[in-house]
C-alpha positions as CSV (number, residue, x, y, z in Angstrom):
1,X,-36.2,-7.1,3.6
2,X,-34.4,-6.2,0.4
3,X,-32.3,-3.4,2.8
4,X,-31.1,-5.7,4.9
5,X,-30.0,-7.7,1.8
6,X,-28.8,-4.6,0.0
7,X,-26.6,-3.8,3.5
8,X,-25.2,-7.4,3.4
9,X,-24.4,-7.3,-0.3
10,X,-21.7,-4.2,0.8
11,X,-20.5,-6.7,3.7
12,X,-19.8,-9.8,1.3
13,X,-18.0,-7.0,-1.1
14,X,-15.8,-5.7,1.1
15,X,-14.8,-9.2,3.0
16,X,-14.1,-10.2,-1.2
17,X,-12.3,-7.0,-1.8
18,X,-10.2,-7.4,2.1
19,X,-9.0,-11.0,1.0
20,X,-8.4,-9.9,-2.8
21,X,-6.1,-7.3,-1.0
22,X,-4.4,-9.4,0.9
23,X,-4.0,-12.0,-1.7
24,X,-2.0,-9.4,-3.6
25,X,-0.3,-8.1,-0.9
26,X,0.8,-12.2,-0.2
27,X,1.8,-12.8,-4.0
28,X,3.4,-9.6,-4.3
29,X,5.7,-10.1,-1.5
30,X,6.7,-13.8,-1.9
31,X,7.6,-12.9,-5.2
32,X,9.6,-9.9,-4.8
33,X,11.0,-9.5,-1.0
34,X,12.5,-13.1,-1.0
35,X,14.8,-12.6,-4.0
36,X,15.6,-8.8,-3.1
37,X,16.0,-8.4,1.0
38,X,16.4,-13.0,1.8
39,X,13.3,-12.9,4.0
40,X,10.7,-15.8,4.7
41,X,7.3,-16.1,2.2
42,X,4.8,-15.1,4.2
43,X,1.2,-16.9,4.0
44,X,-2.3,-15.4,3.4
45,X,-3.1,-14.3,7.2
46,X,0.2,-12.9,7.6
47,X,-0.6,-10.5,4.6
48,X,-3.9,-9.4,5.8
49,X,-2.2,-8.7,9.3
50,X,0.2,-6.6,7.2
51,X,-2.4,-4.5,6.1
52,X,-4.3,-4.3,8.9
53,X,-1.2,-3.0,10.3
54,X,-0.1,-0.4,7.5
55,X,-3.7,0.4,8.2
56,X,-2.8,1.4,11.8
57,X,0.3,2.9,11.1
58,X,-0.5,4.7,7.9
59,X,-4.5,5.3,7.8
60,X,-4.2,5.4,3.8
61,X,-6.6,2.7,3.0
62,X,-9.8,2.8,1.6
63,X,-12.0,5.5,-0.1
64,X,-12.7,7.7,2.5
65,X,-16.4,6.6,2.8
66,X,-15.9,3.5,4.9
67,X,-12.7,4.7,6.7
68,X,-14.2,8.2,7.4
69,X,-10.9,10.0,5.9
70,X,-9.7,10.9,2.3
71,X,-11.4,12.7,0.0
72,X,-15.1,12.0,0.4
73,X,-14.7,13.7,3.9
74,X,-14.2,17.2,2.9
75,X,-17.4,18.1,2.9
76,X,-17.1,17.7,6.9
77,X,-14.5,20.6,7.3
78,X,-15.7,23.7,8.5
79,X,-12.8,25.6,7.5
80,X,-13.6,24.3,3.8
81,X,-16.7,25.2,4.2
82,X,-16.4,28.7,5.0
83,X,-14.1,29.4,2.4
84,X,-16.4,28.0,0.2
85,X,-18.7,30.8,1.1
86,X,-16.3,33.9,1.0
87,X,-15.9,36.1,-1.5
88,X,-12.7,36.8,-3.7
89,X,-11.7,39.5,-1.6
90,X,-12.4,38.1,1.8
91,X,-10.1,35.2,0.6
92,X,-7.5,37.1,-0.3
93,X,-8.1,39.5,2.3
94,X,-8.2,35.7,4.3
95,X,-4.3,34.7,3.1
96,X,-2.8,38.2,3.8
97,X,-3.7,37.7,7.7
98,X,-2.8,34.2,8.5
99,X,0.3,32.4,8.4
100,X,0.3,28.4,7.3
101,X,2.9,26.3,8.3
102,X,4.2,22.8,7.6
103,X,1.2,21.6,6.0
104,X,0.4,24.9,3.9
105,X,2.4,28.0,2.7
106,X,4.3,29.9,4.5
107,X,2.9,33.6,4.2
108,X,6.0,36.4,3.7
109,X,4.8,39.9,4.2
110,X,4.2,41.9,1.4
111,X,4.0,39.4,-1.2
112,X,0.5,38.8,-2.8
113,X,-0.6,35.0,-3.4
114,X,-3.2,35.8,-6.1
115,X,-1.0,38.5,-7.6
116,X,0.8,37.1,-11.3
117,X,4.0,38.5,-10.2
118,X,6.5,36.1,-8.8
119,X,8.5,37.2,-5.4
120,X,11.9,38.3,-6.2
121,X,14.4,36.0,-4.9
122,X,16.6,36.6,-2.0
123,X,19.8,35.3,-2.0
């Protein structure tokens, strides 16, 4: 019995904590957008669709443990993982043999990552 009440305790919280957001989200915007861009005020359901729908767009809400992304989710990635479990050298010996792109560094032959020296610049 008391789990069941426990489970709907985290409901109630996070319905409050939805329409606290959105209450800010509401107040916020009819106070600034009006005056600065000379849109409409926009009402409490408006705002809540607004973040459902930065929600969609963006995906940045939330801690990670009830949206299943962020930081509490690391613990999930098997590439993580694995470099949790190497060794200095196999790490290093890791970053010389692969090349990261857009979302990493880009790997330049010859130059160490670990090593104190900077690269020398080219011009």
């Amino acid at each position: 019995m008391r789990d069941k009440f426990h489970f709907g305790g985290h409901i109630v919280l996070a319905l409050v904590a939805v329409a606290g957001f959105s209450a800010v989200v509401m107040l916020l915007w009819n106070w600034l957008i009006p005056t600065i861009f000379g849109l409409t005020a926009i009402s409490f359901w408006q705002a809540l669709g607004l973040l459902a729908f930065a929600r969609i767009l963006f995906g940045g809400m939330g801690s990670g443990r009830f949206w299943g992304t962020g930081m509490m989710k690391h613990h999930h990635n098997p590439i993580r993982k694995k470099w949790m479990q190497m060794t200095p050298d196999e790490r290093k010996e890791f970053v010389k043999n692969h090349h990261w792109g857009r979302r990493g560094f880009e790997h330049h032959p010859g130059h160490d990552f670990f090593s104190e020296d900077k690269p020398e610049k080219q011009d």
